[in-house]
C-alpha positions in Angstrom: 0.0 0.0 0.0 1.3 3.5 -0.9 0.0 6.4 0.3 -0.2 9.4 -1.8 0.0 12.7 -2.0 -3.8 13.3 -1.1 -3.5 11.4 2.5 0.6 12.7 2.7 -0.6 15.9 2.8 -3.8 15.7 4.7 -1.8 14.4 7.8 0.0 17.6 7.1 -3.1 19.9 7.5 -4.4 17.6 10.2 -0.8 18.1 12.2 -0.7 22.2 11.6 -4.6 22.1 13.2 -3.7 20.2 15.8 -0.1 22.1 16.6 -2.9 25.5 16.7 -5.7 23.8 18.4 -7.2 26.3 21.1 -5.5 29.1 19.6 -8.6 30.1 17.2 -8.9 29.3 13.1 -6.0 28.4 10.8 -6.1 29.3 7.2 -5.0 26.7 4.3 -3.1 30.1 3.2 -0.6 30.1 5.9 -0.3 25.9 5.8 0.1 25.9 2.0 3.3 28.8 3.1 4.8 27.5 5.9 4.8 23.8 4.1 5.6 24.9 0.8 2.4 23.2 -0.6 0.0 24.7 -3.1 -3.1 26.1 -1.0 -5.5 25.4 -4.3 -4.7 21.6 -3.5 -4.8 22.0 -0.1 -8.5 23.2 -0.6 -9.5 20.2 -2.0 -8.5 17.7 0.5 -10.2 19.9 3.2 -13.4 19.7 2.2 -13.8 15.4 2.4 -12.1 15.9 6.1 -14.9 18.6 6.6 -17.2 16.2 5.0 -15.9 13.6 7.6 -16.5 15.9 10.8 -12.7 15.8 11.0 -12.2 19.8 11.0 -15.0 22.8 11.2 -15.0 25.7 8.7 -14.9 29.4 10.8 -16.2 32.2 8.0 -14.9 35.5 8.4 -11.6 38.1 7.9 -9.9 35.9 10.8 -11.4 32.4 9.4 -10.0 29.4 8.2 -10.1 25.4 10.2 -10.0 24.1 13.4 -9.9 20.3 14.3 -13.8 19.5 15.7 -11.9 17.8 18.8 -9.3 17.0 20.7 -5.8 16.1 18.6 -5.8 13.0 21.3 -9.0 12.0 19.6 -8.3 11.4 15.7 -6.3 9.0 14.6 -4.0 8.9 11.2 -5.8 6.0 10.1 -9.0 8.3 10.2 -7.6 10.8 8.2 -6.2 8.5 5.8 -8.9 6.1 5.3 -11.3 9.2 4.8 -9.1 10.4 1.9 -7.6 7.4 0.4 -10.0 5.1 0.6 -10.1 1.5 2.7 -6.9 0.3 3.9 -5.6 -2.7 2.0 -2.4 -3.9 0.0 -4.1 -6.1 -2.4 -8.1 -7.0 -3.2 -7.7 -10.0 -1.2 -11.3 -11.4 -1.8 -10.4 -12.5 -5.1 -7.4 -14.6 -3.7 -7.7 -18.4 -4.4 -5.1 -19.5 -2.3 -6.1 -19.2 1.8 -2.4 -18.8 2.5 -1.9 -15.8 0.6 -5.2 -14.4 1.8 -4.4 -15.0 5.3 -1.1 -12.8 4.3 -2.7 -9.9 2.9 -5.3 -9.6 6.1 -2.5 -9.7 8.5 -0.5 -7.2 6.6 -3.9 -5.2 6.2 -4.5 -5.5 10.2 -1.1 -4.6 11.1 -1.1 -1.0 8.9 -4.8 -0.7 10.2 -3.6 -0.9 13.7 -0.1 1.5 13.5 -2.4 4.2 12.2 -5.5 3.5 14.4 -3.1 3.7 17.6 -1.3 6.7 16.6 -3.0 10.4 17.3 -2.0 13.6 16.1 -1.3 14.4 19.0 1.3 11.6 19.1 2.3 13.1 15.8 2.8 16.7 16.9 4.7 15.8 19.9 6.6 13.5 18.2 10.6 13.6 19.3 13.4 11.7 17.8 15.3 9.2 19.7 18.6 10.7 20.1 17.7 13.9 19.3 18.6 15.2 23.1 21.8 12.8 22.7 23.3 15.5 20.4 26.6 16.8 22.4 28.8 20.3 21.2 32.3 20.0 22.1 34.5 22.6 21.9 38.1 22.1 21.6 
């Protein structure tokens, strides 16, 4: 399974939301700028995670999107399954062979569950490992 740009940069959005949740409306504008992403692109994937009850529009000289709750609440594998479709590597219902099936709903299972048990918030807070490990010497 390869995800593409659509759920790549979704995620994005998703993470800038969450990184300004409480602190009023972000606009696609400012994402699109700080991310180097095209806002007219960025317009269209917002409107299925609206659709999805994901994020709420705010109208308005000061408007833009807000996540409709908590960062600890939505999951990657919401985001990505709402723009990208269901999450599988292969159309395993047409497998003949129950080995190969059996594969291809564990590997199915196992991507399901990594994006089901990881949160934006995880995401946003995200550090890593050995990043505090990083030591100046001066000689």
């Amino acid at each position: 399974m390869k995800i593409s740009t659509k759920g790549r940069y979704g995620l994005t959005i998703m993470m800038e939301l969450a990184a300004k949740f409480g602190e009023g409306p972000t606009s696609l504008k400012s994402i699109a700028e700080k991310n180097q992403l095209s806002e007219h692109y960025l317009e269209q994937l917002i409107a299925p995670l609206r659709n999805a009850g994901l994020v709420k529009s705010v109208r308005g000289a000061y408007g833009g999107y807000i996540l409709s709750r908590e960062a600890s609440e939505i999951t990657a594998g919401d985001i990505i399954r709402v723009l990208e479709g269901p999450i599988s590597p292969v159309d395993f219902t047409e497998e003949d062979d129950p080995a190969k099936r059996d594969l291809w709903l564990r590997i199915r299972d196992s991507i399901a569950e990594v994006l089901d048990s990881t949160t934006l918030e995880n995401l946003i807070s995200f550090e890593e490992k050995g990043a505090k490990e990083n030591y100046m010497f001066y000689i």
